[in-house]
N, C-alpha and C positions, 0 to 999 in steps of 0.2 A: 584462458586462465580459469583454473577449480580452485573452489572456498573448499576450506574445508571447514570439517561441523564444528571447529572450535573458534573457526574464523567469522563462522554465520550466525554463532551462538554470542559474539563480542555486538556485531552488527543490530540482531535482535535484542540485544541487551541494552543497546545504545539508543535505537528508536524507542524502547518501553520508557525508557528515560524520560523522553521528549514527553511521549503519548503521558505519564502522570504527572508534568507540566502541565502539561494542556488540560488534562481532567483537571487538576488544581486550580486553574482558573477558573472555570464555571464553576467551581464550589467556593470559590475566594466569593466570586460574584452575588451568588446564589442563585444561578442561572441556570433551567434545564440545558441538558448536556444532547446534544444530536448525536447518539449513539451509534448509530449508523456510520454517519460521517466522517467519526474518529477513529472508530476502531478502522474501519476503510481507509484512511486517511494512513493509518499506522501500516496497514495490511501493503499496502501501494507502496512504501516508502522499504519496506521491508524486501518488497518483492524486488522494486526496482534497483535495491542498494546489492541484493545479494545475485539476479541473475545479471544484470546488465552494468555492474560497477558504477551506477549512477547515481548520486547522493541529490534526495531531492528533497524537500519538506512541503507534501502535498498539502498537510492541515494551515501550514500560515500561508502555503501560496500556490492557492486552487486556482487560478489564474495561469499556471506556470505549462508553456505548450505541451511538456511531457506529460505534465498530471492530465490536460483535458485529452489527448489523443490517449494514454493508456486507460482511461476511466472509458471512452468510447469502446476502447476495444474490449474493455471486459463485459461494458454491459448490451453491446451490438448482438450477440449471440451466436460470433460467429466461433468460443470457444466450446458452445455446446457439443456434450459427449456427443448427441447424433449425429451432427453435422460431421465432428471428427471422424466418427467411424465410417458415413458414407465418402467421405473423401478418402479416408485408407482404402474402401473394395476398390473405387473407382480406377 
């Protein structure tokens, strides 16, 4: 099944939503905000909503088996451009 850009554009529209929820709390709070972590949190939820149809919400539940195994896989190394391109000659 293909999204298409106006179906990806609902989807990311939908997570921004969440994601300045989520900022609004730490300003409600007046708590530094873990920038990293949200916008990644938003990035992961985005990604996983639009390639894999799976609706997840990494930021409230970083816990959740798909957030720790796609967080591993992004930050393992094993999507490094080199790596990909020695495995394309090979």
């Amino acid at each position: 099944m293909y999204l298409s850009m106006n179906q990806m554009f609902q989807i990311m529209k939908d997570y921004s939503d969440i994601l300045v929820k989520n900022i609004q709390r730490y300003v409600d709070k007046d708590e530094p905000c873990a920038t990293k972590d949200v916008i990644g949190a938003y990035s992961l939820d985005v990604m996983t909503s639009t390639s894999f149809s799976v609706n997840i919400d990494s930021l409230n539940k970083p816990s959740d088996p798909f957030v720790i195994h796609m967080k591993k896989l992004l930050t393992s190394g094993l999507l490094n451009p080199l790596i990909i391109l020695v495995g394309n000659l090979l």
